[in-house]
Structure formats: structure tokens, C-alpha cells
C-alpha positions as CSV (number, residue, x, y, z in Angstrom):
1,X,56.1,53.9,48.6
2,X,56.2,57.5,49.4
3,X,58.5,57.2,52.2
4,X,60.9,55.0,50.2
5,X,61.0,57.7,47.5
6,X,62.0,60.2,50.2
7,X,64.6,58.0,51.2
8,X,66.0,57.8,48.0
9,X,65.6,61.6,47.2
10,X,67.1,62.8,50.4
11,X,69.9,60.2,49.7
12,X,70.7,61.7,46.1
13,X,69.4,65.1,46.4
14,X,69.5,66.2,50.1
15,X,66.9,68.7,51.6
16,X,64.5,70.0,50.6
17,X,62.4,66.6,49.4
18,X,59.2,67.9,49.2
19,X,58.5,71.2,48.0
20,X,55.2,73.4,47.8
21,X,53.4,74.8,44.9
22,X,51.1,77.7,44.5
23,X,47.9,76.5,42.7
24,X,45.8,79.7,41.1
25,X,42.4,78.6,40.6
26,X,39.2,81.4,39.8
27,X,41.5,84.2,42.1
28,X,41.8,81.4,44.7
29,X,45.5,80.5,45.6
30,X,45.7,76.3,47.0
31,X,49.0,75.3,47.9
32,X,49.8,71.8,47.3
33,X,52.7,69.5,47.6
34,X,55.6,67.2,45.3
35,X,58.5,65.2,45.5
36,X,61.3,67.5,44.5
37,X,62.4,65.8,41.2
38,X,64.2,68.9,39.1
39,X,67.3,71.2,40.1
40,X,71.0,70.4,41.9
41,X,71.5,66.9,42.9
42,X,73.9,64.1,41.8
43,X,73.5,62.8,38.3
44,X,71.4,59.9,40.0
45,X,69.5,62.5,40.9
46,X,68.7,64.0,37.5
47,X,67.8,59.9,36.3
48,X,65.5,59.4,39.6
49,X,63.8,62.9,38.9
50,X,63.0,62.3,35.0
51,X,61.3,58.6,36.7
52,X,59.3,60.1,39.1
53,X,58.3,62.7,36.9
54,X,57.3,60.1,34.1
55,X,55.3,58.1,35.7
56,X,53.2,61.0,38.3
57,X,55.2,59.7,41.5
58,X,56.4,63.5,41.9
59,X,53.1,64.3,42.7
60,X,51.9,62.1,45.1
61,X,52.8,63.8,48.6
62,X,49.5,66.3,46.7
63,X,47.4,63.5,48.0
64,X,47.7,64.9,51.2
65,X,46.7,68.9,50.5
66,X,43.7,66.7,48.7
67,X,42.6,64.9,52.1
68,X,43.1,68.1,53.5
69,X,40.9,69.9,51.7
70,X,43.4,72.1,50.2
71,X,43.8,71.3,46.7
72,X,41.4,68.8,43.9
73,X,42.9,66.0,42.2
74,X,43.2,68.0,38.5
75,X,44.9,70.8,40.7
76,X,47.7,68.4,41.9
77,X,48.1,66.9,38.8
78,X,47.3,63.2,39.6
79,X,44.7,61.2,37.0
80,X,42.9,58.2,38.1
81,X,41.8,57.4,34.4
82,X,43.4,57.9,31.1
């Protein structure tokens, strides 16, 4: 799934796809990473961003700064319940 949304976004919004966030946390600074879903792009764009943004897919690339130790699950956004 996460390569088909880069597909699409790189399709409808060209570079960059995946962008990085600054996560201040207790004077500790994480970076984590998201799908690009806001700014210049097509109008397809702006529709495919307000999607991905709905439903969390924006923030999946953060599950990788989570494996890697870099970021929690709260910090990138991402709930598992509720």
C-alpha cells in the first residue's frame, strides 16, 4: 500500500513524496516521516491529500522512524485503538 500511495503522489504531486517532521518531545527533538499530502500539486492532488489525511495514510511512512527507534506511535500520529 505504501508504495502505491507514492505512486500516485509522485504521479499528481511530483517530488518531494515524503517529507520529514521535527517531533519536540521533554527538550528531545525525533524526526519522523509522512506522505506529503498538503501544498502545490494538481487539483487531484489537493482530493488525494484531504484522503490520505482523513483516514491516517499520510502518516504511515512514520512506521518506519518507529522500527527505527526514532519516534513512538503517539509521536507519529498513528492510533491502533479508538
Amino acid at each position: 500500500m505504501i508504495v502505491l500511495v507514492y505512486l500516485v503522489l509522485l504521479r499528481f504531486a511530483g517530488e518531494p513524496v515524503i517529507i520529514r517532521d521535527s517531533i519536540v518531545d521533554s527538550g528531545n527533538t525525533r524526526q519522523s516521516l509522512r506522505f506529503r499530502s498538503t501544498g502545490q500539486g494538481t487539483s487531484g492532488f489537493r482530493e488525494i491529500g484531504r484522503f490520505l489525511r482523513q483516514y491516517g495514510i499520510d502518516e504511515l511512512p512514520g512506521l518506519w522512524s518507529v522500527i527505527r527507534g526514532n519516534a513512538r506511535l503517539k509521536d507519529v500520529g498513528i492510533q491502533l485503538f479508538g
